[in-house]
Backbone as CSV, one residue per row, in Angstrom:
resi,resn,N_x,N_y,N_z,CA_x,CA_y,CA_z,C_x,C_y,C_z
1,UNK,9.557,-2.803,42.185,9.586,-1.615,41.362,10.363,-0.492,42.058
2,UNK,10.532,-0.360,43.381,11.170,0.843,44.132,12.218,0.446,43.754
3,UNK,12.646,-0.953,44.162,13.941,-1.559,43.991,14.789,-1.078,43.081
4,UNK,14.317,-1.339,41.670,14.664,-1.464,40.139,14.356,0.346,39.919
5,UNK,13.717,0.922,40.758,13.302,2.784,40.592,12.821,2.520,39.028
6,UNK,12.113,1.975,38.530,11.074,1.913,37.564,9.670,1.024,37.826
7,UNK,8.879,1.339,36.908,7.878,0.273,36.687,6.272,1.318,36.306
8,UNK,5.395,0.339,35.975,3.665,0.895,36.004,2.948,-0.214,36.474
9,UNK,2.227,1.014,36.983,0.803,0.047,37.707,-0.129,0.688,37.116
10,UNK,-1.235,0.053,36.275,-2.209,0.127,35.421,-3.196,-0.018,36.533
11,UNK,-4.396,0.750,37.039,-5.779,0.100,37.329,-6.587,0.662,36.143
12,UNK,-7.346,-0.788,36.124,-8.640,-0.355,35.087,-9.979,0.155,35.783
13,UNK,-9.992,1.086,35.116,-11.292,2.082,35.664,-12.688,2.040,34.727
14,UNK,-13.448,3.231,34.669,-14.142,3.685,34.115,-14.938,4.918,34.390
15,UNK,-15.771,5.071,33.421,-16.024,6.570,33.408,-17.215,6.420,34.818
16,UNK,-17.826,5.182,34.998,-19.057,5.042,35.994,-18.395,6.040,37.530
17,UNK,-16.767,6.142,37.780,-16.433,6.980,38.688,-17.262,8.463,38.790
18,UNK,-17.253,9.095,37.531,-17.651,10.512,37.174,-19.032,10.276,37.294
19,UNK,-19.761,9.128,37.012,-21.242,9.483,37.034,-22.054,9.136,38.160
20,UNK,-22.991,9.997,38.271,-23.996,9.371,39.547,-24.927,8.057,39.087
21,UNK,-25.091,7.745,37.896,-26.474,6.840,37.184,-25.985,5.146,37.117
22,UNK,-24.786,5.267,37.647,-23.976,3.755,37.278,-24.242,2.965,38.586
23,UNK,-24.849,3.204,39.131,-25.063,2.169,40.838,-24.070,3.077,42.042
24,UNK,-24.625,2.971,42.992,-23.723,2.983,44.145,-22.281,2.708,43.997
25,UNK,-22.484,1.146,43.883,-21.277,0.458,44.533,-20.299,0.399,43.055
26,UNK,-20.894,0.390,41.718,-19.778,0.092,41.040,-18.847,1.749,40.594
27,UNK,-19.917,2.766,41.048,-19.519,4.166,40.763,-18.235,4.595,41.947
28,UNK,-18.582,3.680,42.927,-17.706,4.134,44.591,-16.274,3.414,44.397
29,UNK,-16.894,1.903,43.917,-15.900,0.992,43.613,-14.301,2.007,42.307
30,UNK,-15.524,2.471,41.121,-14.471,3.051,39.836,-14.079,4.431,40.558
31,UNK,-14.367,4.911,41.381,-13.348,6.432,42.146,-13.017,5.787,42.970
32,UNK,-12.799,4.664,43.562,-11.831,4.369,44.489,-10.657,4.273,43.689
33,UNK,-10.589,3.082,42.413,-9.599,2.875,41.904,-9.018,4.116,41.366
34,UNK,-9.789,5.458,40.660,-9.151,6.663,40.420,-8.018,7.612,41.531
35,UNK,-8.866,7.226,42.362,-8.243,7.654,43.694,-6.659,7.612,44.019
36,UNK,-6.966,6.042,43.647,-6.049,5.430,43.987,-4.692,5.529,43.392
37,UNK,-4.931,5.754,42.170,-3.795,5.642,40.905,-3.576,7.269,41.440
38,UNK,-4.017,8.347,41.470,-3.352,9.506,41.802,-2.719,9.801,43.083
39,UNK,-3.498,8.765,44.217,-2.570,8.806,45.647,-1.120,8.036,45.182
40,UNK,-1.008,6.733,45.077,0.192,6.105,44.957,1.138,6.818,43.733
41,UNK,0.627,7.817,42.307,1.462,8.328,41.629,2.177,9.094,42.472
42,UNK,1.652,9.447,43.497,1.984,10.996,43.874,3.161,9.839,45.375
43,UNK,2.676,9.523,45.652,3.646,8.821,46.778,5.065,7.566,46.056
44,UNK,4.772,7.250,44.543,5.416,6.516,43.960,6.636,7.521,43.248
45,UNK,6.381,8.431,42.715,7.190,9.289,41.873,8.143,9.350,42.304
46,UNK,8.390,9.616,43.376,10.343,9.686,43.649,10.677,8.477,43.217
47,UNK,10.193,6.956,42.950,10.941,6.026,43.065,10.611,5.938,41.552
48,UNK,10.313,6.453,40.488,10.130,6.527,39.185,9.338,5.418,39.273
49,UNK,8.120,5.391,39.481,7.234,4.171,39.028,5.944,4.721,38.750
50,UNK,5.299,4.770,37.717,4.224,5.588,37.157,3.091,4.897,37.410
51,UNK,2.029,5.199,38.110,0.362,5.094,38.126,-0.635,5.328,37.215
52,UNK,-1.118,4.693,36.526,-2.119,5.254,35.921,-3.610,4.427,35.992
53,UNK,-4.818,5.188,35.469,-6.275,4.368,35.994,-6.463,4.528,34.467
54,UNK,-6.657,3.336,33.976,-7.286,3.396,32.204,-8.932,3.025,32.379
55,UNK,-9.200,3.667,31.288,-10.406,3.312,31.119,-10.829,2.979,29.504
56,UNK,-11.551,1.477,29.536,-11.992,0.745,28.195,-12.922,1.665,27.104
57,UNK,-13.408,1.016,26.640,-14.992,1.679,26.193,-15.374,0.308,25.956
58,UNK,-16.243,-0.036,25.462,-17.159,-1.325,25.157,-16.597,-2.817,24.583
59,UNK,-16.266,-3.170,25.682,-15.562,-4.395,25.318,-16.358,-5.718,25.262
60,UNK,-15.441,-6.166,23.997,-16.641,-7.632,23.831,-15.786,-8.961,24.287
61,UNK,-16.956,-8.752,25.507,-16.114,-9.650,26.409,-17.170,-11.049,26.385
62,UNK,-17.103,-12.087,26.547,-18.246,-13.405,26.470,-19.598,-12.946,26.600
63,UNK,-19.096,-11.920,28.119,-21.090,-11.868,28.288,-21.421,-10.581,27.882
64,UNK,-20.656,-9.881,27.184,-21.299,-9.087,26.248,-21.252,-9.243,24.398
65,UNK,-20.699,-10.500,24.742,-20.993,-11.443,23.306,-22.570,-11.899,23.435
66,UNK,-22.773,-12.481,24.731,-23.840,-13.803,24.485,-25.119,-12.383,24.538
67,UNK,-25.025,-11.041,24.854,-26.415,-10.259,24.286,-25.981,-8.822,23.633
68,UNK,-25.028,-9.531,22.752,-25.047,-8.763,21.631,-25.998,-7.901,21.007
69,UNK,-27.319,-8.489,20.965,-28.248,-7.698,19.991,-28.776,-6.420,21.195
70,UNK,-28.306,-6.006,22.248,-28.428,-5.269,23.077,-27.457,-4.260,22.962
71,UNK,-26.523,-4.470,22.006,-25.445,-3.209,22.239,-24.715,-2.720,20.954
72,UNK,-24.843,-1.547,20.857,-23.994,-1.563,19.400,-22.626,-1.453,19.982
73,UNK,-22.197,-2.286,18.838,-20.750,-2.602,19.010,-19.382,-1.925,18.078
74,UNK,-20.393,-1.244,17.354,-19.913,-0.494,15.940,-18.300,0.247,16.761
75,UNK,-18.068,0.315,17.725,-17.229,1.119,18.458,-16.481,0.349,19.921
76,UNK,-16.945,-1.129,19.866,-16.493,-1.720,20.563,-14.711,-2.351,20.492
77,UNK,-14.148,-2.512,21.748,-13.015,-3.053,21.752,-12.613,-4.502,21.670
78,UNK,-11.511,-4.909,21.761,-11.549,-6.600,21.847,-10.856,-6.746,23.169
79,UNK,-10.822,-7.710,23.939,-10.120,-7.877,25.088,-8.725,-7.223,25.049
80,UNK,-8.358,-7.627,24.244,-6.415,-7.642,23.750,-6.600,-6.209,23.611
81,UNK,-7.299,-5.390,23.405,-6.679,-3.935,22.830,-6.628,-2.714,24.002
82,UNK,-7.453,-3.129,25.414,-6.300,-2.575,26.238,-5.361,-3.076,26.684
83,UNK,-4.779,-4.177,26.292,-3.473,-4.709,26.683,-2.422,-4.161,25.733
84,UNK,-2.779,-4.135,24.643,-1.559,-3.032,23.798,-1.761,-1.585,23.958
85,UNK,-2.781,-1.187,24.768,-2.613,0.309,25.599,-1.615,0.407,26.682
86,UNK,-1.854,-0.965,27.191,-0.847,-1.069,28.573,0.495,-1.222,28.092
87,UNK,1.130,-2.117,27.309,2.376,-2.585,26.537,2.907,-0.852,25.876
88,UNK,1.993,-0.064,24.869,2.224,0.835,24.607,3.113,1.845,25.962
89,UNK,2.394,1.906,26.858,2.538,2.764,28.161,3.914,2.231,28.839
90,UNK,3.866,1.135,28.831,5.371,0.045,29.683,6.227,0.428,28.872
91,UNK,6.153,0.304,27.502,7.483,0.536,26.355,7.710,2.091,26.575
92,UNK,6.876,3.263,27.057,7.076,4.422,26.819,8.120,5.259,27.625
93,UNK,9.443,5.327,27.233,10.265,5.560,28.415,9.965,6.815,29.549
94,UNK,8.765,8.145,28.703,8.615,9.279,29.563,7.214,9.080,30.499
95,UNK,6.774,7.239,29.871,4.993,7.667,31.022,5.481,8.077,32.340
96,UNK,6.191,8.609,33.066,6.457,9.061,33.955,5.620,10.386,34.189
97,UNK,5.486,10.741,32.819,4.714,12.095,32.440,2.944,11.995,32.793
98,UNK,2.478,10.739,32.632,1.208,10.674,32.531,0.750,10.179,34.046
99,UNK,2.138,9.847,34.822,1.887,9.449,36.161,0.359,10.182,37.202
100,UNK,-0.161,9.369,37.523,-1.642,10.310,38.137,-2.691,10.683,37.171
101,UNK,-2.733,10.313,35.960,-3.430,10.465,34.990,-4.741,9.550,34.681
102,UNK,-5.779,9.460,34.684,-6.817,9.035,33.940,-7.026,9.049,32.275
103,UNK,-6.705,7.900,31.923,-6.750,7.172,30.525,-7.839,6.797,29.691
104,UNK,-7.833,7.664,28.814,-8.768,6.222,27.798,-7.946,5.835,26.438
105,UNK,-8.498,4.258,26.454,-7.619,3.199,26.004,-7.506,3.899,24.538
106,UNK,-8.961,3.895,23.467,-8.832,4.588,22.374,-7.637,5.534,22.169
107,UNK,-7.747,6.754,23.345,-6.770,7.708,23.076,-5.394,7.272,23.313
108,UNK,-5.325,6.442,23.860,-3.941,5.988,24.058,-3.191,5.608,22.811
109,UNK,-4.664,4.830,22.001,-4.032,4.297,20.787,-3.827,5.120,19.679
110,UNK,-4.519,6.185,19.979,-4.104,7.323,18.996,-3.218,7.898,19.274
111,UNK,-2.673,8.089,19.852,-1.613,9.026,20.416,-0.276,8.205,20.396
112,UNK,-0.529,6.714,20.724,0.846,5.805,20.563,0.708,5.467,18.997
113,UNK,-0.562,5.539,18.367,-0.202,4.737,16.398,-1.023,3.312,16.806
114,UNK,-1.453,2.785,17.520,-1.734,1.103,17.544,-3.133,1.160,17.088
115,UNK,-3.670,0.333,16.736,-5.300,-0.367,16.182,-5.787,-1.975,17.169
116,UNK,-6.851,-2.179,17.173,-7.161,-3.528,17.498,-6.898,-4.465,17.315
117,UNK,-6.615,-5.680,17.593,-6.389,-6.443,16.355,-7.036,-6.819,15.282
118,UNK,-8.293,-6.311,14.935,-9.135,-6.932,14.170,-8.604,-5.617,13.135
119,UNK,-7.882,-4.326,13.417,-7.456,-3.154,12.453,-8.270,-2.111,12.358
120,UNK,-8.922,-2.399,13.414,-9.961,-0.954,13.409,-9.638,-0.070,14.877
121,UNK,-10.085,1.282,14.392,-9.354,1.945,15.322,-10.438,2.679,16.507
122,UNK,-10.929,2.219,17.309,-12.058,2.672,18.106,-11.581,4.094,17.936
123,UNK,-13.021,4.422,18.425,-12.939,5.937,18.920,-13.118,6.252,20.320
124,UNK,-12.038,7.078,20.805,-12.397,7.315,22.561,-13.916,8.034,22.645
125,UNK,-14.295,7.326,23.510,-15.783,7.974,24.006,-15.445,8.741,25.219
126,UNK,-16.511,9.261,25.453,-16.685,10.610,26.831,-17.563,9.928,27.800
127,UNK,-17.624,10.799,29.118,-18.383,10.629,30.140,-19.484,10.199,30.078
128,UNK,-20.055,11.389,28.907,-21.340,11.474,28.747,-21.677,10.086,27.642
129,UNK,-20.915,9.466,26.855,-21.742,8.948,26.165,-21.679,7.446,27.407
130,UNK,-20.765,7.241,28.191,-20.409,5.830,28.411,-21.458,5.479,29.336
């Protein structure tokens, strides 16, 4: 990517960084990766290669298939739909702009036009609700 003076590096985050109630290790673990995406934006930018830390909301992933009746899903994502957050962001010739930025996937998709594939359009959630 220095090479070519383009590129993105996506880490997936979450909001458990901002909160104290999410465990130790997975809250230390999600601000490391925040951390991280704003140290390397900031050390990457001369070479035009943009950082960013996204964050999901409720994804129905197998094992939050197999206890479903534990979660409303009314607002859940599908695997694939932060990957057309990420594709959105790669195609975007100015994310250079969002370099060092903390993401959520929903808003991404509002702001780029995209839906899930199933055609529904989550709604970005907050700190507080996640």
């Amino acid at each position: 990517m220095i090479t070519q003076q383009s590129g993105l590096i996506v880490n997936i985050s979450f909001f458990a960084a901002q909160r104290d109630d999410k465990g130790v290790s997975y809250a230390a673990a999600k601000a490391a990766d925040d951390r991280m995406a704003t140290a390397m934006a900031h050390e990457l930018r001369e070479h035009h290669v943009a950082v960013i830390s996204l964050y999901p909301g409720l994804v129905r992933t197998e094992s939050v298939m197999k206890s479903a009746e534990f979660f409303d899903l009314s607002n859940s994502e599908s695997p694939q739909f932060i990957g057309r957050a990420i594709t959105a962001l790669a195609t975007d010739p100015d994310v250079m702009k969002k370099s060092g930025q903390i993401l959520v996937a929903a808003a991404v998709a509002k702001e780029y036009g995209f839906s899930d594939i199933d055609g529904k359009q989550p709604r970005p959630i907050t700190v507080n609700e996640a």
